[in-house]
Structures are given as structure tokens and as C-alpha cells.
N, C-alpha and C positions, 0 to 999 in steps of 0.2 A: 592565361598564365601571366601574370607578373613579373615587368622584365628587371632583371639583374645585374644592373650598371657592374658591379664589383665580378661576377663570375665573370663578363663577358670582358673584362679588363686581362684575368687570372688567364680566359682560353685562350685568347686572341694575341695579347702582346706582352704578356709577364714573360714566359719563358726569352721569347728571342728578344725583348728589351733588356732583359739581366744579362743574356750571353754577350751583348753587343756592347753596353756600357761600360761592363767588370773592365775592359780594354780602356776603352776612354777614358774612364775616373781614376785606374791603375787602383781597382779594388777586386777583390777574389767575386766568383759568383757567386757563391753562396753570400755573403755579406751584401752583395750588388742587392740579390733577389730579398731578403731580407731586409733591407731597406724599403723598397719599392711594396714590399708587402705594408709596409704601415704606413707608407707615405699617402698610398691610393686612397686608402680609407678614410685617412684625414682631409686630402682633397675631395671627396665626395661629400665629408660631411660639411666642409666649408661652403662647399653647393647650395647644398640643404638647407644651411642657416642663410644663406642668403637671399632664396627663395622666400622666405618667413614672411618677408615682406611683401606689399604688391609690388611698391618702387623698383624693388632688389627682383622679383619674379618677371618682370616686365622687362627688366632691365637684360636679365640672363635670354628671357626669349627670344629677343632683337638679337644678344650677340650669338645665340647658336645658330638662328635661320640665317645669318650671315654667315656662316662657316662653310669656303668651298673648298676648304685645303684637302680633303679629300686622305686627310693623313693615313685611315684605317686600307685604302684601297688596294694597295701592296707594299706589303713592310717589309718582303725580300728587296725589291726593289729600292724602296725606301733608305734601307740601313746598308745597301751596297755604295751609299754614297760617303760611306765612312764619318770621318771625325768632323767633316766640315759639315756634314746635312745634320749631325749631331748637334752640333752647337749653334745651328739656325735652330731647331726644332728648342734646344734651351732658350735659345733668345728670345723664342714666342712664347714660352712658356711662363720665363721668371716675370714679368708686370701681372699678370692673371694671378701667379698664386698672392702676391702683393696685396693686390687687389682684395684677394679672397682672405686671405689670413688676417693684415691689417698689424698691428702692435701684437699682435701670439704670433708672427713668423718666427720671431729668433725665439721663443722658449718652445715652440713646436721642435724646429728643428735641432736646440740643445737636447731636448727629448728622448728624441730618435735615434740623432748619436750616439747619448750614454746608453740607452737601449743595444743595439747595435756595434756599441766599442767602434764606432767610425769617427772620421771627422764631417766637422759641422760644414766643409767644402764639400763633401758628398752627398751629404742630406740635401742641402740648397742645390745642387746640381743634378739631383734625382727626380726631386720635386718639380725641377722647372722640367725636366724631360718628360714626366707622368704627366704633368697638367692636360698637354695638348690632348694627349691620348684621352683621358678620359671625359674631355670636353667635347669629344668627336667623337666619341659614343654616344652620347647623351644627344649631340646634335643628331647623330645618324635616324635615332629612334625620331625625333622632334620630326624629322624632316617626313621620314619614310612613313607615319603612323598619320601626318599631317596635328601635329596636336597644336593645340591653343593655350589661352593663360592656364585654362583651370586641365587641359590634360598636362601639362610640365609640373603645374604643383602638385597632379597624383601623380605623374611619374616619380617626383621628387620625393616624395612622402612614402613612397613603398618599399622606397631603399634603404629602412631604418633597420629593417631586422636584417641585415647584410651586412650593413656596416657595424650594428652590434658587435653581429658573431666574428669581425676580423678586425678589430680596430684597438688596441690594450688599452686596460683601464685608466692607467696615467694618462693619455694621449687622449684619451675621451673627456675627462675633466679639463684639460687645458682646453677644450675643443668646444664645451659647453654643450657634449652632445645630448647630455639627457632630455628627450622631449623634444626632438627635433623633427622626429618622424607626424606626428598631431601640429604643428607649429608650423612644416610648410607647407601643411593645406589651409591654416586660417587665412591665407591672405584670399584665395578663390573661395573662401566663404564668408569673406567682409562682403566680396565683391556680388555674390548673388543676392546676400542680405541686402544690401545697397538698390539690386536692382530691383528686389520684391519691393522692397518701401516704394522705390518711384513706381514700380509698377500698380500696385495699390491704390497710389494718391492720384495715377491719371484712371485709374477705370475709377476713382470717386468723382473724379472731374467730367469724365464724360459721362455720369450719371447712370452707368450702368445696373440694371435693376431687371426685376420679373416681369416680363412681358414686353421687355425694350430689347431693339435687336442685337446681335450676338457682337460687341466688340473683340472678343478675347484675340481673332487672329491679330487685328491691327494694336492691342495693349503686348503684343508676344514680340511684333517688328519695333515700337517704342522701345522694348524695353531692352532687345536689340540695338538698337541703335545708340542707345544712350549707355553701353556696356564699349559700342566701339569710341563713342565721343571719349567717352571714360580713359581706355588706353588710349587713344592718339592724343590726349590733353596732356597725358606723361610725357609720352614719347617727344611731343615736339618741346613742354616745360626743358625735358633734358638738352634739347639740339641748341634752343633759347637764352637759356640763363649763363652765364658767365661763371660761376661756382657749376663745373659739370663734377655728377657724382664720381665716386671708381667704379662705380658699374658701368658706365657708359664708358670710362677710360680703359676697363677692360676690353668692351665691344671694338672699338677703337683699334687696341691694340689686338685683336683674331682678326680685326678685319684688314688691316693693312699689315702684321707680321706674317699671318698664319696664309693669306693669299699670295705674299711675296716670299716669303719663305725666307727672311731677310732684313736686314736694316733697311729702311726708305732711302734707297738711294738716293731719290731727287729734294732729299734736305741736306747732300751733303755736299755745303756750298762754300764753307770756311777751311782756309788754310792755314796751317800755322807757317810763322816766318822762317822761310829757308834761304840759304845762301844762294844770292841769281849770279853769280859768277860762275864761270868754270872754261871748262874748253873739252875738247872730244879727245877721248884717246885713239889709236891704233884701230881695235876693236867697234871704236863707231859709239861707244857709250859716254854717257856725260859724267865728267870728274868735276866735281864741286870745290869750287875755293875756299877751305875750311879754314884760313886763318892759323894763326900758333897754335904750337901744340901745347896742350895745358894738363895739370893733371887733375881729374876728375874724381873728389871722393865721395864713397859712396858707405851708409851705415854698412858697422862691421868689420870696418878698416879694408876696405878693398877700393883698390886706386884703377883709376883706367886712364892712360894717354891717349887723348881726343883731341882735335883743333876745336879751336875756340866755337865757332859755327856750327860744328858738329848735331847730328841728329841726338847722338848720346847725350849732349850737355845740354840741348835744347829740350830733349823729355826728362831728364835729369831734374832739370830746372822747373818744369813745369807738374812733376811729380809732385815738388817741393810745398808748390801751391796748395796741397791736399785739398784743392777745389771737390764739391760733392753735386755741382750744377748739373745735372743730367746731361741740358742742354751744350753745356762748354764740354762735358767729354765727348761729347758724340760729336758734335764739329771741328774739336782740334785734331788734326792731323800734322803729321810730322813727314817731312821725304825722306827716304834712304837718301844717303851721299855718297856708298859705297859696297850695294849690295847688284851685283851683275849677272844676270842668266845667258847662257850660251846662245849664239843666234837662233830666234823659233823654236826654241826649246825652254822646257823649265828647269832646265839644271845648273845650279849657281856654279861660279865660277869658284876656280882657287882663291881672288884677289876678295872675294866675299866673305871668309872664313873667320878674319878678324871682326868683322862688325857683328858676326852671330852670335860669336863668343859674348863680347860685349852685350848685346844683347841681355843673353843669356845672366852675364854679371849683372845684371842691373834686375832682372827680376828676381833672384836670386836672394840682392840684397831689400830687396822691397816685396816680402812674400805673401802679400795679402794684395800685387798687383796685378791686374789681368789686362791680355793687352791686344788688339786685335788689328792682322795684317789686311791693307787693301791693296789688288792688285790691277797693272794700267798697262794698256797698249796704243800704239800712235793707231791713225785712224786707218794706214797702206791696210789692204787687202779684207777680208769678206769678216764683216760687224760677227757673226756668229762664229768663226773660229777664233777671234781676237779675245771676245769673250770669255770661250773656254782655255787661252793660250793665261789671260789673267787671271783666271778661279790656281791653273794648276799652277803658277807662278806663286800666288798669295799662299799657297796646301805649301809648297815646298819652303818658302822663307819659314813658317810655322812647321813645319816638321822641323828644320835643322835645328831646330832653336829647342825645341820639346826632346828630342833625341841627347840630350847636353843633359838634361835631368828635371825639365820643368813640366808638372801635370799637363795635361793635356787640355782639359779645361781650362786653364789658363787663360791659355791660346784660342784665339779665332781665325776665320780665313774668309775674307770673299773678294773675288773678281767683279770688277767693272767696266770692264771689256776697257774698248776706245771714249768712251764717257769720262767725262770734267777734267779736258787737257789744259793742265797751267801754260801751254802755248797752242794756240787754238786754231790757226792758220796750218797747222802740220806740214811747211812747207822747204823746209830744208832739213840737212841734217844733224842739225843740233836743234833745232826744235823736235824731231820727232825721238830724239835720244831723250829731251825732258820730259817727254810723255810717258814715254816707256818706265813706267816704274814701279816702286813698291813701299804703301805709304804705312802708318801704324801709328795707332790712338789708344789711349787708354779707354779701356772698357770701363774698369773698376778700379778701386784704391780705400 
């Protein structure tokens, strides 16, 4: 029987993906699952077209037999990890569909929307959450069936009339699906053509004929072998060349998001400039010397009184850059100067309550911003609860701040445990107050 990527999407994780999200995207379920209904289909068929190719089929087979994220194994467990395992699982999702979609992501996703009456932040945030999922189907099958180039171009090719019967006819024409089902099995039958020709041209060479003995086993191991030469000549072309394709940048990206579950932490090695002045309060926390106070405008006319040094006018300012470097978002970080959790605990203080706010202004006034908390502990006491003491430190700066009225998507969260102390010595107690803390980068813009 002919297995059914899209049914076993529908059995397996439509329901409790819809229940779980409607919270997260701050969308009803029915709208949630109704989304998700048309997104799948278009993710599969971007699959599919991608398969078309050998490059593109070769490409996808390398990144699924890499996939150990394991994501289908328990989605109770999974989705008990709330808004923050939510928004890793988007993180690995959104370069994949990238990847996949290519220049039709934003008319795909305007699409949907007006289909849907949603916004185009939902569509994009569904999408990047479906992707894993049904990449880890497709892996599951690869894996457990043990299939090869030419079983993934039939598995890929069987799933036409499935995506057919669930995919709307608008979303099929942006999607070029017509003919995709015959299309991604030509590429495993370039490949056999290719191998019959060589295999022809050496049984003429070794003279095989009536009455000469039987070559056929050792023209079957040729012709073998020159099918493995064949992909591993890809495979390394891709490792090789300098121009790597997006299919290998997708691989790339399953293989170090989808196994970390996570940003690469060990690229995050740049800091942005913060105030090294301060002195310790009372409490044992570092107060940062923020310079005058200035007033800080932000579109809309909304003013905020910050010191000069401040984190607010330092992302503020750096907003302003409307930089699109992938690379410069994801290494600039910013320190808090004024956000404090109770001792061993992740519950902010009173004296925190102003810079949330702020915060919160500032996303507010810049709503196409998303913006993501890292949280740090000094290096005293046992590496794996310091870890989890900064996951739920980083969950609580980004709840207070989403709680004020900002999507939740917005917002990210992840802990770094005792990892990349801007004072690395951890040996008195103002260094180990500057460790302790809670940083935050723009995601997007």
C-alpha cells in the first residue's frame, strides 16, 4: 500500500499541532487548523518539485537520513515544553521552507491568508512549524523502509494524488503543481537510462557474445558502482564548491537546528557595546552606569526616558540601521542594565518592571520587530541546573514582555546556562553579578 505523507500529517499531528499553536499565534483553532490544512499540502508539494531534479533528490536524501531530531517520537512530551520549544521547532523550520518555496514564499503565504482571513505573521509562523513535521515523516519512512535515490523519488511521486485532493486550486497554480507527480520520478529515470547506456557500452567492450562466458554478473556490479560514483560525485561537488546550492543549506540547516533544537550556540561570539561601568547593589546585582538621561523617540510619537548607555537606545539605534545581514542579527546582542531575578529563582524583581515596559514600547512601536531573549548564569554550582535556572530566566523576561500585548511569536527564549561570561574568571562578586544575566537580539526587522 502506498504510503501517505499528507494522511499521516492529518493522523498524527494536525489535531494537537492546531490545539497547541491557536495559543501561541493568538489565533482561534479552527483558523489555526485551517491554515495548517493548506500549508501541509504546499510544503509537500515543494518537496516534490524539488525532488524533480537528481541535484535537488540527492540533495533532500542526504538531508533526511541526517535527521535525528526524533521530532514525531512524543508530541505530548514535545508540546509540553510550551512557547519556547515552539519557537525552536519554528526556528528550524523557517530556512527549509526558504529553501523550498524560494521567490513564491510571500505570494504563497499572501495566498493563504486571504484564503484564511488571517495575517501573513500566521501563515509564515505555521509554515515554519509544519515544515519539521513533515520532513520527519518523510524522513521516518526513508529511514525505517531503508530507501535509496530512486525509492525517495517513488515515494515522492506517489504523493500526487493526495496532495491533489487537499491542496486549493489557487495555491496549486502558484505552486506549479501540475505534473509534479510524473516529474519527480524523472530524475531516477535519467539515472537508470544513464546506467543502461554505460552498462551497454562496457558489455560491448568486454565483447560479450554467444558462446563467450557469462559477464552479466560483473556488467550488474559496474554498473553499480558507477550509479554510486554518480551520487558521491554530487554529494562531494556539493561539500566542494563555494556556490553551495539551498538544498544543501537546508541539509545544513536539519542538521544543526533540527539536532540542536536551537540557535548554534557556539557562533554566538559577538557582543554588542555595553556600559562596563557600574558597581553592585544591596542585592548583589550589577547597576550599570547608564550616563544622562535622554529622551528617547520612538515612530508614533512615543518618548521613553533612558540614559544615554542604555540597552533601549543602544537597540533603539541599532533598529534604526534596518541591517538585513542575517549574520550581524544573530551576533548582535544587547545586555540588560536593568532587568533583575530574585536570588536562584526566575522571578523578576519590582525594580525590573520599567525596562519591560520599555521594552514592550519599543516593539510596539516597531511591529514588524521580533526579538529574541538569551539567558546566563555565573559558573557557582552544578553546569545542568544553571542551565535550566537560564532557559526559565530567558521564558520569564519574554513572558513579561508578551503579557503587555505582544504576539508571542514575536518573542523567543533560550538559556545558555554558565556559557560565554563577558567576565570569565567568575571570581569575585561583581564579576559573577556580570555573568548573571539576560541578553536580547533582534531576530527579525
Amino acid at each position: 500500500m502506498a504510503v501517505n505523507i499528507l494522511e499521516q500529517f492529518k493522523d498524527e499531528v494536525l489535531d494537537t499541532l492546531s490545539s497547541v499553536a491557536s495559543g501561541f499565534i493568538g489565533e482561534s483553532e479552527t483558523t489555526t487548523k485551517g491554515v495548517l490544512e493548506s500549508v501541509a499540502p504546499a510544503i509537500l508539494s515543494a518537496v516534490v518539485q524539488r525532488s524533480k531534479t537528481e541535484e535537488g533528490a540527492s540533495g533532500l536524501l542526504n538531508m533526511l537520513n541526517q535527521d535525528s531530531s526524533n521530532i514525531l517520537s512524543d508530541l505530548g512530551s514535545l508540546f509540553g515544553g510550551g512557547d519556547s520549544m515552539l519557537n525552536k521547532i519554528m526556528d528550524s523550520g523557517l530556512p527549509i521552507v526558504r529553501s523550498l518555496m524560494g521567490d513564491k514564499l510571500g505570494s504563497i503565504i499572501d495566498w493563504i491568508s486571504n484564503k484564511n482571513s488571517t495575517s501573513s505573521h500566521t501563515v509564515s509562523s505555521l509554515l515554519s512549524l509544519a515544515t519539521p513535521f513533515i520532513m520527519s515523516l518523510i524522513s521516518r519512512r526513508v529511514k525505517g523502509d531503508n530507501l535509496g535515490f530512486s525509492g525517495l523519488t517513488s515515494l515522492l511521486g506517489d504523493q500526487s494524488a493526495s496532495i491533489a485532493s487537499m491542496i486549493p486550486a489557487g495555491l496549486s497554480g502558484l505552486l506549479d503543481f501540475s505534473g509534479v507527480g510524473t516529474a519527480a520520478k524523472e530524475a531516477v529515470t535519467k539515472v537508470s537510462n544513464r546506467i543502461s547506456d554505460d552498462s551497454e557500452e562496457t558489455e560491448s567492450k568486454a565483447g560479450v557474445a554467444e558462446g563467450k562466458p557469462n559477464y552479466l554478473p560483473w556488467i550488474l556490479l559496474i554498473a553499480g558502482l558507477i550509479l554510486m560514483w554518480f551520487l558521491l560525485r554530487n554529494c562531494n561537488s556539493c561539500k566542494k564548491t563555494e556556490t553551495v546550492t539551498t538544498t544543501t543549506e537546508a541539509m545544513d540547516t536539519m542538521q544543526h537546528k533540527m539536532n540542536e533544537v536551537a540557535d548554534t550556540i557556539q557562533s554566538k561570539v559577538i557582543q554588542a557595546a555595553a556600559p562596563v561601568k557600574g558597581a553592585l547593589n544591596a542585592a548583589g546585582d550589577w547597576v550599570a552606569d547608564l550616563g544622562n538621561t535622554i529622551n528617547l523617540e520612538l515612530p508614533g510619537g512615543i518618548q521613553l526616558n533612558v540614559g544615554e548607555n542604555s540597552v533601549e537606545k543602544r537597540l533603539v539605534d541599532f533598529i534604526n540601521t534596518k541591517t538585513t545581514d542575517t549574520a550581524v542579527l544573530k551576533h548582535t546582542w544587547f545586555t540588560f542594565d536593568r532587568l533583575y531575578f530574585e536570588k536562584g529563582k526566575s522571578t523578576l524583581t519590582k525594580e525590573s518592571e520599567q525596562q519591560v515596559k520599555n521594552i514592550y514600547a519599543i516593539m510596539k512601536a516597531y511591529p514588524s520587530l521580533y526579538l529574541k531573549f538569551g539567558g546566563y548564569t555565573d559558573s557557582d554550582g552544578d553546569a545542568a541546573m544553571n542551565q535550566k535556572l537560564s532557559d526559565t530566566r530567558a521564558d520569564a523576561a519574554r513572558l513579561a514582555v508578551k503579557k503587555l500585548g505582544i504576539t508571542g511569536i514575536r518573542i523567543q527564549a533560550e538559556g545558555y546556562g554558565e556559557q560565554y561570561p563577558v567576565c570569565p574568571a567568575n571570581d569575585t562578586p561583581e564579576c559573577k553579578a556580570k555573568n548573571r544575566r539576560i541578553e536580547i537580539r533582534v531576530a527579525r526587522m
